[in-house]
C-alpha positions in Angstrom: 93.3 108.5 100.1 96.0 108.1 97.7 98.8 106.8 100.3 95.7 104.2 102.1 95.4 102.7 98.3 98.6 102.2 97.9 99.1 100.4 101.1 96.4 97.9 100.1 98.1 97.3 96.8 101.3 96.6 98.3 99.8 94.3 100.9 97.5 92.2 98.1 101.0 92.3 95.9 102.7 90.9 99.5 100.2 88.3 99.7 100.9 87.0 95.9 104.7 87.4 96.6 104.1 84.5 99.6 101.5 82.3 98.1 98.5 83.3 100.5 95.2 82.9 98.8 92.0 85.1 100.5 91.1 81.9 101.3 94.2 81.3 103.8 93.9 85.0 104.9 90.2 84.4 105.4 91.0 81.6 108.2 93.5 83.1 109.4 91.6 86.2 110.0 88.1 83.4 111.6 86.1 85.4 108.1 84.2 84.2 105.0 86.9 84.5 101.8 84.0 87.1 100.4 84.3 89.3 103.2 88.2 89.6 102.9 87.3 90.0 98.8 85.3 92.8 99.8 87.6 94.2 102.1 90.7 94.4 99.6 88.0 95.5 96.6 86.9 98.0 98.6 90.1 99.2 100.5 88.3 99.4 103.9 90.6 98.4 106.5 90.6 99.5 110.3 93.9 99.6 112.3 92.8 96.3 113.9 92.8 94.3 110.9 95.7 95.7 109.2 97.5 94.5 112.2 96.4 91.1 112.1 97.2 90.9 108.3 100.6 92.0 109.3 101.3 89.4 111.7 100.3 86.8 109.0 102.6 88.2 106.9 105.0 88.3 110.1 105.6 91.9 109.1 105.8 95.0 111.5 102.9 98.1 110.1 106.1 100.3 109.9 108.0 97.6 107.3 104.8 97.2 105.6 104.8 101.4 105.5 107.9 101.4 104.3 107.3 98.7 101.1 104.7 101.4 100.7 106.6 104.4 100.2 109.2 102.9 98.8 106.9 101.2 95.8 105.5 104.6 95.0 108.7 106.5 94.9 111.2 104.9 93.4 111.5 104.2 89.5 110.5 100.9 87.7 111.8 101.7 84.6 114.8 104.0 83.4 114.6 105.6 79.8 116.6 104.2 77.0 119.2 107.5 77.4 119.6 106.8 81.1 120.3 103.0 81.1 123.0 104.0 77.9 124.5 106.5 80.4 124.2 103.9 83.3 126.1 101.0 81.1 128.9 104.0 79.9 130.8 103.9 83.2 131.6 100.9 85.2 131.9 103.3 88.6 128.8 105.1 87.9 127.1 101.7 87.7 128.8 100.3 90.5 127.8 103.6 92.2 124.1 102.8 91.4 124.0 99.5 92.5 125.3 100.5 95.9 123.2 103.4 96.6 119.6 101.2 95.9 121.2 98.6 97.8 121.5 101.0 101.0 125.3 101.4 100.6 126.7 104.8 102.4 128.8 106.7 100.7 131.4 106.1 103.1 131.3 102.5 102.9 131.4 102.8 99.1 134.9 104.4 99.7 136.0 101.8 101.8 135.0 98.9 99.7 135.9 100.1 95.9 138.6 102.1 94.2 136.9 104.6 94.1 138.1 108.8 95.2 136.1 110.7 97.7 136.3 113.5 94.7 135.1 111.1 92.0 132.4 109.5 94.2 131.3 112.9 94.8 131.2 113.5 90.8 129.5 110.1 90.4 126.6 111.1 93.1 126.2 114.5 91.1 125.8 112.9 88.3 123.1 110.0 89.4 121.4 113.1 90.9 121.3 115.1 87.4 120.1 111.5 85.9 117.3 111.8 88.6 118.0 107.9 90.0 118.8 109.5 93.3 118.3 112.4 95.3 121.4 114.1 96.7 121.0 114.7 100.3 123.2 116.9 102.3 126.4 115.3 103.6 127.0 113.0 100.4 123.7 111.1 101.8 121.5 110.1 98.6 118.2 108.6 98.4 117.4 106.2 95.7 114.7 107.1 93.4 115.0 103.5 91.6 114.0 100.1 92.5 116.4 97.5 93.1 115.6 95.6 90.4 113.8 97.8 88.1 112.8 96.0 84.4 114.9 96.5 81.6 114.0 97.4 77.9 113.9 94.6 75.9 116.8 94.6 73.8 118.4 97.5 75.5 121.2 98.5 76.1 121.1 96.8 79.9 119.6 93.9 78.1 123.0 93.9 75.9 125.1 94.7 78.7 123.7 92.1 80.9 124.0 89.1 78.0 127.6 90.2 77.2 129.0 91.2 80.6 127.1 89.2 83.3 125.0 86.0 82.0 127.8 83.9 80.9 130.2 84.3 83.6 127.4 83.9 86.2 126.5 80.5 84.5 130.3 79.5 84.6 130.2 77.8 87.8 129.2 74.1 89.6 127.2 75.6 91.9 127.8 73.5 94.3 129.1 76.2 97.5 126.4 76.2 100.2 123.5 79.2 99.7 123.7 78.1 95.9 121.6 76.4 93.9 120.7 76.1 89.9 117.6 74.3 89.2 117.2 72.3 86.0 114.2 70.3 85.0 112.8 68.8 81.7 109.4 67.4 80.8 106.2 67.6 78.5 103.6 70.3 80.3 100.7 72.1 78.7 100.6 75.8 78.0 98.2 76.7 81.0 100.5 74.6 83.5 103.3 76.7 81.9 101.6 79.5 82.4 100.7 78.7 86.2 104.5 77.9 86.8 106.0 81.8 85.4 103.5 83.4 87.3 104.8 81.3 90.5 108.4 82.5 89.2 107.2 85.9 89.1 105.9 85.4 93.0 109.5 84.4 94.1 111.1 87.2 92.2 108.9 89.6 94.4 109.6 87.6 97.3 113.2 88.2 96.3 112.6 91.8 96.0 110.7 92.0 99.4 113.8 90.2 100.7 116.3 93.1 99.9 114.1 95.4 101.1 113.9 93.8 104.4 117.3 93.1 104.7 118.8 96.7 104.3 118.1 97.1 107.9 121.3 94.7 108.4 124.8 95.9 108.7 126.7 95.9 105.5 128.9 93.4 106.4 126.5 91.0 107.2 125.2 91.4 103.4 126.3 89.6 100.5 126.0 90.6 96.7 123.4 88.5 95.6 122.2 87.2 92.1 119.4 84.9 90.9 118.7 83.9 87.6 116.3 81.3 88.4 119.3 80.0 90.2 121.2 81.3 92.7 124.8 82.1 94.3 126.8 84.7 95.9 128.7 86.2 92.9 129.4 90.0 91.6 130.3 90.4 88.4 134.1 91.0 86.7 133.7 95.1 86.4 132.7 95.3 90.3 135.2 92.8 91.4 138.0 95.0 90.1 137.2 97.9 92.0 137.3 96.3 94.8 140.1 97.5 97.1 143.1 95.7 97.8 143.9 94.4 101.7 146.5 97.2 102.6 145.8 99.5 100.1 145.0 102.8 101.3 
């Protein structure tokens, strides 16, 4: 019962993320918007239907079981002692960001300066901090979301105003697949209000982007920040460790 509940929050929380009212769903589906209401309130779905909400959504059922599990396992929030110990190491965060990004361990190795015997030390230690679980053959699951929220004022928070929003910022923007999005006027505090939670929606969408997206070979991915704008960019610390052409 638990799982089937689950799986009709992540559906109503897909349908926010792509701005599709009941309403939409309803004549999409040829049913009365209370019916659809009732459906969702109620969490009483047959195959059938879940199947045609899927192919509005242009999802497969297995992607949309997957969003499932993946929502109810994985962290949303780390402890003020883990995101210090995350922040302490530039490899062990590098390490991190991989792994919930669907990195192997091998192509870690490939990609960074980083040892097989460190790596190894690095998974052991993600594993003790309980943001992954170590599989055999250096195989690790991530027990964190890929962008989990942050303390406010934390010591991510810190990290992240110090180490990353400035030099992100420090660019024109203008390579294709970017874009920074200014605007200026005089709106009222409910219009403001309807706008973040439309900004909230494409953050999920974001979200629901890098999940979908992990089925795609590595090199076909791109680091990837948005800050209500948007360009291909990692940060100084991870550029560093990148490997060198050459360099065994």
């Amino acid at each position: 019962m638990a799982q089937a509940t689950r799986l009709v929050q992540e559906l109503k929380n897909l349908l926010k993320s792509r701005g599709i009212t009941y309403r939409e769903l309803a004549q999409e589906l040829d049913l009365s918007e209370s019916a659809i209401k009732q459906m969702f309130s109620s969490g009483n779905m047959t195959l059938a239907r879940l199947d045609k909400i899927c192919d509005v959504l242009s999802l497969d059922f297995s992607d949309l079981l997957q969003l499932t599990e993946a929502s109810a396992q994985r962290l949303q929030s780390l402890s003020l002692e883990q995101e210090t110990e995350l922040i302490s190491d530039p490899k062990l965060l590098l390490t991190a960001y991989c792994l919930v990004n669907n990195w192997t361990f091998a192509e870690i190795l490939e990609r960074y300066e980083i040892t097989e015997v460190e790596g190894i030390r690095y998974l052991a230690r993600l594993d003790r901090m309980r943001l992954i679980e170590l599989l055999p053959g250096n195989r690790a699951k991530a027990l964190i979301a890929t962008n989990f929220s942050w303390h406010p004022n934390g010591p991510i928070e810190q990290y992240f105003r110090k180490e990353v929003q400035g030099p992100f910022f420090n660019a024109d923007f203008n390579e294709e697949g970017c874009l920074r999005l200014v605007k200026n006027g005089d709106i009222s505090a409910i219009a403001r209000q309807q706008l973040l939670e439309r900004l909230h929606n494409v953050g999920q969408q974001f979200d629901d982007t890098v999940i979908d997206e992990r089925k795609l070979p590595l090199e076909q991915r791109q680091g990837t920040t948005m800050v209500l704008a948007i360009r291909h960019w990692m940060f100084d610390a991870f550029s560093k460790l990148e490997r060198q052409p050459g360099k065994a």
